[in-house]
Each structure stands twice: as structure tokens, then as C-alpha cells.
N, C-alpha and C positions, 0 to 999 in steps of 0.2 A: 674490648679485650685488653687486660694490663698488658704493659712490656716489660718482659723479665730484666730487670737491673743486675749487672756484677755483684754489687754492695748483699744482694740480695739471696745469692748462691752462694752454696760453702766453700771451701778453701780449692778442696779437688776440681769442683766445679769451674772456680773461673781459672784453677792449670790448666785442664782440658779445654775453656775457651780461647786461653790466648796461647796457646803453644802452639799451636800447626801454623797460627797468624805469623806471630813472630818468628819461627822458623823458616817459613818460609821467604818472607819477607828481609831477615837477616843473610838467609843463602844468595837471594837475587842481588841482594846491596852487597857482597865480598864479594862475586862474582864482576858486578858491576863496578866497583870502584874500586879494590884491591888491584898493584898493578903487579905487574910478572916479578916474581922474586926467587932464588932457588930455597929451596927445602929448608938448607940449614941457617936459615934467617929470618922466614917468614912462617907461623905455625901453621897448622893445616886449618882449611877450609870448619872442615865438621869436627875439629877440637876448639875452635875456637869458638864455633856457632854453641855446642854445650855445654862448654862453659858460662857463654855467656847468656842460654836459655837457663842455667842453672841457679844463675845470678838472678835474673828474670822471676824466678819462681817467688823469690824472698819478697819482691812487693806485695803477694797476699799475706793480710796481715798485718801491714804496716799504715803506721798516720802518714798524708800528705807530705810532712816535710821528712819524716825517714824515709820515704821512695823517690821525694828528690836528690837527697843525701847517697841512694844507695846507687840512683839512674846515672850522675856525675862522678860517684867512686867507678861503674861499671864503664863508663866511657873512657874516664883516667886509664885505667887499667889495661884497654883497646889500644890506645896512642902508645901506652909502653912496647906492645907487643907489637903493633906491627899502625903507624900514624896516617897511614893515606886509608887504613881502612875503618878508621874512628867515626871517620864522616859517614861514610856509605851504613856503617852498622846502627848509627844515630837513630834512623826515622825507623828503625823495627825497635829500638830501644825504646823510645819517644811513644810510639804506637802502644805498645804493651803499658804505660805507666797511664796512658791519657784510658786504657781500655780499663783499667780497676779505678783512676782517679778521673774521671772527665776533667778536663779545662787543666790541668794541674799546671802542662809546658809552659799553655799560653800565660797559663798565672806569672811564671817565673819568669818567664822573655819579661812579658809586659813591669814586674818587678826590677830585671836587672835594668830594662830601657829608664823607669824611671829613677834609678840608682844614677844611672850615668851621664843623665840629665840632671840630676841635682849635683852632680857634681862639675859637669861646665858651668852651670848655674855660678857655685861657689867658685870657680877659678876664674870668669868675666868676670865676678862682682871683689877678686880679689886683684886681677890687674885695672879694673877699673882705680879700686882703693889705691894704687900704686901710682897708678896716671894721675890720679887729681893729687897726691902727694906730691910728686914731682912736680906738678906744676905750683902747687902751694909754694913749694920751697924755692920756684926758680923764681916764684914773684916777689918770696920774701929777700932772695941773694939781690934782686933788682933793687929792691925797695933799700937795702942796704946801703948798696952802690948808689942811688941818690944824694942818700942819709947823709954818707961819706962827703960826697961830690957838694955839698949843700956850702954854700958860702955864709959861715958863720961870724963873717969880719971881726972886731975885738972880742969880742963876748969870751969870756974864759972858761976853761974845760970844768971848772967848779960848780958855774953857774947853772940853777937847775931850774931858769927861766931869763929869757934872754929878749930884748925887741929892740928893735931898729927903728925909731922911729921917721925918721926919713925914709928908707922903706917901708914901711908899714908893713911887717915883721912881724912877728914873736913865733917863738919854740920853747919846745922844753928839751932838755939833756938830760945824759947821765952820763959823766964822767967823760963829756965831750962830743959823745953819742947823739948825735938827734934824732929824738924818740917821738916829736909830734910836733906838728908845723901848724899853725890856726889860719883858718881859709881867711879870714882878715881881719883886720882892726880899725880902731881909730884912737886916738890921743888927743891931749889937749890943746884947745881954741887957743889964736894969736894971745898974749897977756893974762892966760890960765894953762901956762903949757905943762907936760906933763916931765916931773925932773929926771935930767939925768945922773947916772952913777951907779955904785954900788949899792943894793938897800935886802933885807930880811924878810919875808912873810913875817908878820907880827901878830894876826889874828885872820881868823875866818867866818863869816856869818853868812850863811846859806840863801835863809829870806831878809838879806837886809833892807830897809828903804834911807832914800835921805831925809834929813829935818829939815836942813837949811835949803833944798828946794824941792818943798811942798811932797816931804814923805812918798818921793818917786821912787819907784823899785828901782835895787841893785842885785839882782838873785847873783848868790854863789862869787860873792864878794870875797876877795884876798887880799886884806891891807898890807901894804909895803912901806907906808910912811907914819908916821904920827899926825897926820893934818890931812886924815882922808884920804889919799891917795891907794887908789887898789884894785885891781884885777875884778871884772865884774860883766855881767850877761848885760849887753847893750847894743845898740844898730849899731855896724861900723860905717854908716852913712851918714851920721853925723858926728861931730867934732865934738869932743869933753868937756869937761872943767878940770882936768888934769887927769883924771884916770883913765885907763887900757878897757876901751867894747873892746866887747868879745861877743859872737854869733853865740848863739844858747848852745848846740853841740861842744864848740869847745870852748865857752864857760863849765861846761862838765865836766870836761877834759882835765881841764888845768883843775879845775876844786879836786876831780878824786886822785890826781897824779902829784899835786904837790902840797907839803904837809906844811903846817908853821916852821918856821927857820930856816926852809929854803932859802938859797941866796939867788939875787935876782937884778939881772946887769941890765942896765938903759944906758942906749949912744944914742 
């Protein structure tokens, strides 16, 4: 034998099914959760229940989301009139909408739940973004404070490549700023040392090699002199014939940070 569905009876039909439900049900809940109030504050029992079985009636008839629209306007309207009894009247409201819409409530909880979880969602994943900001920027005020702190001995606020060669140095600047420090180097051998002074980037050549000994690579070469002399990707574990190793990362460094006519100071 089929089961008669709501969706299935005519309009009269499911008034007469859920009105004695809901009425009843709404009596017990004012009764039960409504608290002592006098007269001219609180409206009556069985004007309020009519009302709001009157409102009740309006879900046949209506789509899913107009009965949830109409079930939240019929609650609003409760709390205006009298607020402790909003709750109690709830589950005969709730009752009657899930008795024409099955599942509708649960639809909507489980809706708003996930609403409210995408939204801690997005407010962790935005103090997160805040937190790792903050720490970015304490690392960059740190890294500054180094920068500062860095003993840059003669080298001049001009110079926009600097080395020490007795330290075994080199940086780059900007405007006195130092902006990258090279993990190490090396210079030129006893009687090929590498000169000191003032001098210009003069050219650049990427893959360059030498001729005069046997076509060895010098990748991401930066000549500073007219006689070979020049910034270039080499061990710093071994000594030069007058030009600046550089570890391959900051051979990189220096080729894409300094242009031709940089100036560039050696003590």
C-alpha cells in the first residue's frame, strides 16, 4: 500500500493535516516557555497561536525557499512580540514547514553551519596571511638592521660594487644601502693580484671563456678593466690571475643587479 504524501493532497488537505499538529504543539511550547508577564505587555496565548497558525497556512503553496523566507519572517515577528516565547514557538513552526517540505530545516541549519565555516575558514586563512606578513616584514626590518650594521670600511656610498680584498668581501649598494653580500670569493694570486681603486663595469658577456688560458669558462663575466680584469662565476677556493670568483648564485646576482657603468671600489 502507497503512503499518502503532503506534496500529494490539495491545499485544504494538508491545512487540515497540519493545524491540530501545529496548534497544538504551539500551545504546549507558550505554555511551556513563555514566562509570567502581565496582560499589557505580553499578547494572549490564543491570539498569538492564530496568528501565527494563520501565517502557517501560507506554506501551502509555496517553493522551498519562500517557506523558508516566510518560517524566519514568522519567528522575527514572535521575538518582536513577546522574545522568550520565539523559542518555545520554534519547533511547532519548524514542524509544520518540514510536514509540507520534509528535510527543508535540516537543509538550512546544515547550509547556515556550512556558511559559518567558510567563514572561520576565511578569517584563519586571513590572520594567518597577516601573521606570515608580519613576520616577513620583522625579518625584512632585521635584515635591514644588519644591512645598516654591515661594515662597509672605505667603499663609497656611490659605489654600486664594493670588495675588500683582504677580507674577502664584496657587496653590492644602492646609494650606500647594502643590498647583497656574496657568500665568498677569491682574488688574485701573489704577482697577479687583483688592482686596487676606483674602476667602471666596461662590458658584460654571459658565456664568456679565456684564450689566453686554454678557453676556460668565465660565465656571467663583468669587466671592470681594459686588461681582463672582471667579475665572474669561479671557486672561491682557488686564487685568480687578478679577477673576483664568484660562487655561481652570486655570479647571478651581481650580472642581473649591475649594469655597464657601475662604479666599482677595490681596497
Amino acid at each position: 500500500m502507497s503512503k499518502l504524501r503532503p506534496r500529494n493532497v490539495s491545499a485544504k488537505a494538508r491545512r487540515a493535516l497540519i493545524a491540530p499538529m501545529t496548534a497544538g504543539v504551539m500551545t504546549v511550547s507558550v505554555l511551556a516557555g513563555a514566562p509570567a508577564a502581565s496582560a499589557q505587555t505580553v499578547p494572549s496565548i490564543e491570539s498569538m497561536s492564530s496568528d501565527v497558525q494563520a501565517q502557517i497556512d501560507n506554506f501551502v503553496g509555496q517553493s522551498r525557499e519562500q517557506a523558508w523566507n516566510t518560517r524566519n519572517q514568522i519567528l522575527d515577528q514572535v521575538k518582536v512580540l513577546n522574545p522568550a516565547a520565539a523559542d518555545a514557538i520554534q519547533p511547532a513552526v519548524d514542524a509544520a514547514v518540514n510536514a509540507i517540505f520534509p528535510g527543508l530545516i535540516d537543509q538550512k541549519n546544515a547550509e547556515a553551519r556550512a556558511a559559518r565555516e567558510a567563514q572561520e575558514r576565511a578569517h584563519a586563512e586571513q590572520v594567518a596571511r597577516e601573521h606570515a606578513a608580519a613576520q616577513a616584514a620583522a625579518r625584512e626590518a632585521e635584515a635591514q638592521r644588519q644591512r645598516n650594521a654591515f661594515d662597509r670600511g672605505p667603499c663609497p656610498a656611490d659605489a654600486r660594487v664594493c670588495v675588500d680584498l683582504k677580507g674577502k668581501r664584496s657587496w653590492l649598494q644602492d646609494n650606500g644601502n647594502v643590498t647583497y653580500v656574496a657568500s665568498a670569493i677569491s682574488s688574485g694570486m701573489a704577482g697577479e693580484e687583483t688592482p686596487r681603486g676606483t674602476f667602471y663595469i666596461n662590458r658584460k658577456v654571459k658565456d664568456e671563456i679565456s684564450r689566453e688560458f686554454g678557453n676556460a669558462p668565465m660565465p656571467y663575466s663583468m669587466y671592470f678593466t681594459n686588461n681582463g680584469h672582471a667579475f665572474h662565476e669561479g671557486s672561491p677556493a682557488y686564487e685568480s690571475n687578478g679577477c673576483i670568483h664568484l660562487p655561481h648564485q652570486d655570479a647571478v646576482r651581481f650580472w642581473n643587479d649591475v649594469p655597464v657603468g657601475s662604479k666599482v671600489f677595490i681596497y
